[in-house]
C-alpha positions as CSV (number, residue, x, y, z in Angstrom):
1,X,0.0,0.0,0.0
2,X,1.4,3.8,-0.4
3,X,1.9,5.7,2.0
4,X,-0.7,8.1,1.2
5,X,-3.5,5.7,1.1
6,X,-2.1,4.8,5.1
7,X,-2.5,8.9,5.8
8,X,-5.9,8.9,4.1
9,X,-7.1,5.8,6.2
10,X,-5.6,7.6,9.4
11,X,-7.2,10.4,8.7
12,X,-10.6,8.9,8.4
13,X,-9.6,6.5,11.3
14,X,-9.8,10.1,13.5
15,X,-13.2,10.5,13.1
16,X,-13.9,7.3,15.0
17,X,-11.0,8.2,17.8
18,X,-13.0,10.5,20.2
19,X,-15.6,7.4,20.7
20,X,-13.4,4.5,20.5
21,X,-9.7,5.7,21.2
22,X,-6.7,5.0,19.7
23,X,-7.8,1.4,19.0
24,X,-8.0,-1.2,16.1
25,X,-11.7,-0.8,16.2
26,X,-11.1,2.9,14.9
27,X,-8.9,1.7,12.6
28,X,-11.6,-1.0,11.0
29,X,-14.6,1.2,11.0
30,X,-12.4,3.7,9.3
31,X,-11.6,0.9,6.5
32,X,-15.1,0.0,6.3
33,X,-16.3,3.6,4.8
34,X,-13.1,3.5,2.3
35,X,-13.9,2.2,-0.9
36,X,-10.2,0.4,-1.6
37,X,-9.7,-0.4,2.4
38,X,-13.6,-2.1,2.2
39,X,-12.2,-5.9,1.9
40,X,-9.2,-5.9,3.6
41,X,-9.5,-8.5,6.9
42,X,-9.0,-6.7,10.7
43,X,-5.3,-9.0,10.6
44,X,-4.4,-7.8,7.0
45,X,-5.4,-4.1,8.5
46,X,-3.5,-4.2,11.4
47,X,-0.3,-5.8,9.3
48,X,-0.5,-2.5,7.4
49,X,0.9,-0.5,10.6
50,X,3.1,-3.6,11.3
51,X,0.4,-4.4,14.0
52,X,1.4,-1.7,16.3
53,X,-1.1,1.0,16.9
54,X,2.0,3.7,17.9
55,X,3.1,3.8,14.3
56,X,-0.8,5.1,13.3
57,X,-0.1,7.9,15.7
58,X,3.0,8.3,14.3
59,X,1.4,9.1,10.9
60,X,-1.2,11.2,12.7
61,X,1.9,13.3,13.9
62,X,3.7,13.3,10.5
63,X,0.7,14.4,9.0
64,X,0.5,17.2,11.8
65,X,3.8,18.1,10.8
66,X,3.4,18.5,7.1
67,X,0.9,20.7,8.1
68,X,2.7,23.0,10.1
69,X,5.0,23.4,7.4
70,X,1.8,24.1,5.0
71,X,1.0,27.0,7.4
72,X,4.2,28.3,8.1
73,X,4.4,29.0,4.4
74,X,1.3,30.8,3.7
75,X,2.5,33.1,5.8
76,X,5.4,35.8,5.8
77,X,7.8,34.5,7.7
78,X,10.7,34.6,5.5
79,X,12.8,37.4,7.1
80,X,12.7,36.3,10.3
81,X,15.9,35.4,13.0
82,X,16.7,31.9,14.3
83,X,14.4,31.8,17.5
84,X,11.4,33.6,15.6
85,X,11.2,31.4,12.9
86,X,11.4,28.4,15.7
87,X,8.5,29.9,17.2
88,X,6.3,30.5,13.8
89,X,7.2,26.9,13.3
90,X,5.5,25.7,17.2
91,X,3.0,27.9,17.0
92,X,2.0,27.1,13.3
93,X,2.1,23.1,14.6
94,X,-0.7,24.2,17.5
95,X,-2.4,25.5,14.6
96,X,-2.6,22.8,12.5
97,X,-3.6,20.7,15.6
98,X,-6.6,23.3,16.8
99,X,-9.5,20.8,15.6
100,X,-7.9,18.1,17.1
101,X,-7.2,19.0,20.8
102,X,-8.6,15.8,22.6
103,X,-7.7,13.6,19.7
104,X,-3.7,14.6,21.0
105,X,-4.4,14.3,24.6
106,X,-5.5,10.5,23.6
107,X,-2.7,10.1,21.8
108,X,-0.4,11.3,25.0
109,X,-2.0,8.8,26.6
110,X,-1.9,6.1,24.6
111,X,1.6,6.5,24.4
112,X,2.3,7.2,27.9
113,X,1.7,3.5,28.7
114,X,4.5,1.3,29.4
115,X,6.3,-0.2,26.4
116,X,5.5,3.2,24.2
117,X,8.4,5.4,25.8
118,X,11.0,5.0,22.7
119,X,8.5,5.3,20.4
120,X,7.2,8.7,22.3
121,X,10.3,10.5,22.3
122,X,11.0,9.4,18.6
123,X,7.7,10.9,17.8
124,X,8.4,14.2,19.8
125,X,12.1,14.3,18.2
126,X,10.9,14.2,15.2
127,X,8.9,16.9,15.2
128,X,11.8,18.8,16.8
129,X,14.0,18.0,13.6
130,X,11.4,18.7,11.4
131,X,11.1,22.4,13.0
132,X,14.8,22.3,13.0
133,X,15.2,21.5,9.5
134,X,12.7,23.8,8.0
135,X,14.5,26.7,10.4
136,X,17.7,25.6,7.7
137,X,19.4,24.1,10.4
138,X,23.1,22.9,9.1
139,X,24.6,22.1,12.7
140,X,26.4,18.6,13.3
141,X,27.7,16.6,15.6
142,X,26.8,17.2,19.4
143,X,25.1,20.5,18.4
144,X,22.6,19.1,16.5
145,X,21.5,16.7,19.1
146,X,21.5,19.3,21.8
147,X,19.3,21.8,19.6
148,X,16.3,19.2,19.3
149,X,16.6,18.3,22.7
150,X,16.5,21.8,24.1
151,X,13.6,22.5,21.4
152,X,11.6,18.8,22.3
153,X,11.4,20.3,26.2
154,X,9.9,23.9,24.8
155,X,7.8,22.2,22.9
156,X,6.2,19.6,25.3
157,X,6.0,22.3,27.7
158,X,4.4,24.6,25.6
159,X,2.3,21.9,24.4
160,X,1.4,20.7,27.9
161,X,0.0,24.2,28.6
162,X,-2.0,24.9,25.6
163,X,-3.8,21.2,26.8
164,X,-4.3,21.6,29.9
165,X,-7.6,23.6,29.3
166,X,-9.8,22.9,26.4
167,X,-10.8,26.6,26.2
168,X,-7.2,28.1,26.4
169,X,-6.3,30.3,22.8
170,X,-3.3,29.4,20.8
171,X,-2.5,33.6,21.6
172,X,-2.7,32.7,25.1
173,X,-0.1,30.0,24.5
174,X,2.4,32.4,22.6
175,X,2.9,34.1,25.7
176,X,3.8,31.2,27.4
177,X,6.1,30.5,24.7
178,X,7.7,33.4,24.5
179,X,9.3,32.5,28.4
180,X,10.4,29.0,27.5
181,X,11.8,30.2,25.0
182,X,13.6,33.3,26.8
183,X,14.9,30.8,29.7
184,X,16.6,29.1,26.8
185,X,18.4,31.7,25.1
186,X,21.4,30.3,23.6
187,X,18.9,27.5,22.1
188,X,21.7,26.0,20.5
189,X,23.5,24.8,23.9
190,X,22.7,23.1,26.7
191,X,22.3,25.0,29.7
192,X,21.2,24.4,33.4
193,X,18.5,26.6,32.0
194,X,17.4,24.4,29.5
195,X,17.4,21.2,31.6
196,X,15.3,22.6,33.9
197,X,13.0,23.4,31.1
198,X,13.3,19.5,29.7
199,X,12.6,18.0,32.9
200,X,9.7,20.4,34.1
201,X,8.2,19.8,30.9
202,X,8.2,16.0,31.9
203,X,6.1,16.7,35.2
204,X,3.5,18.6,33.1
205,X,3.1,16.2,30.4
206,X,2.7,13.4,33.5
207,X,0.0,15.6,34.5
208,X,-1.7,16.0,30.8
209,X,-1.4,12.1,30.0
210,X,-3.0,11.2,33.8
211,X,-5.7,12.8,32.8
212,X,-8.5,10.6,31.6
213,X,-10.5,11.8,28.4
């Protein structure tokens, strides 16, 4: 199958997600309504996404991401510095996830059980490379891997407070960006600053993923 029948099915999948989670029963009622999908058996299905429901949520985030790179564009962001164009990038990914709120706090969940770690920070580094890389990113070595892990702690923290109330605004959640990013200023290095920052953003995604939706 090619990829982009697997995003179309995983995007019809999250219309079923709010009622029945992140489960292969979303995934089958999905194939049911899809015309090419229609005859394929719930084992054949599940073979698809190598029978491991973490690698549908980790199309759901690539799609997420190819989105925030949609949206970045459309707007005029071209001129900006290093950290501004970081923060277009993260605020552009809320964006694209703004319909989707609960859907991600399921999928924190789901991936907050035990035997999903790897795969969770993968995810979450991944989208930190992906902001990295459209940012034109050339660094190497030790660098690199410091960048996305200083990045991956903003992130999730900024992430973890735009959650935590289904009513709060993406505006509202700029702000809040604005000091994570501030209390890592040389973004590029790691800091005592910017360890604080990664492990207080582990305490509040603890708190998001507890959480039962």
């Amino acid at each position: 199958m090619k990829y982009v029948d697997k995003v179309d099915l995983v995007t019809k999948m999250l219309n079923h997600v709010p009622d029945l989670g992140w489960t292969w029963d979303a995934l089958y009622k999905a194939a049911f309504n899809s015309k090419k999908l229609k005859s394929l058996t719930e084992e054949e299905l599940q073979t698809l996404f190598d029978n491991k429901i973490s690698n549908i949520i980790g199309i759901f985030n690539d799609k997420l991401d190819e989105e925030m790179y949609v949206i970045f564009n459309s707007q005029n962001n071209k001129n900006l510095g290093v950290t501004q164009t970081v923060k277009a990038l993260v605020l552009s990914r809320f964006r694209a996830s703004e319909n989707c709120k609960s859907i991600i706090k399921m999928s924190l969940f789901f991936m907050a059980q035990p035997g999903n770690a790897y795969e969770a920070l993968n995810q979450l580094m991944k989208t930190s490379s992906k902001i990295w890389e459209i940012a034109g990113d050339t660094s190497t070595g030790r660098n690199f891997y410091s960048k996305r892990l200083i990045l991956a702690g903003v992130y999730s923290s900024t992430l973890a407070y735009w959650l935590a109330k289904e009513t709060r605004s993406i505006d509202e959640s700029e702000d809040f960006l604005d000091k994570r990013l501030d209390d890592v200023k040389n973004i590029g290095k790691i800091s005592k600053q910017s360890i604080e920052v990664f492990e207080r953003t582990k305490q509040e995604l603890r708190s998001i993923i507890r959480k039962k939706i």
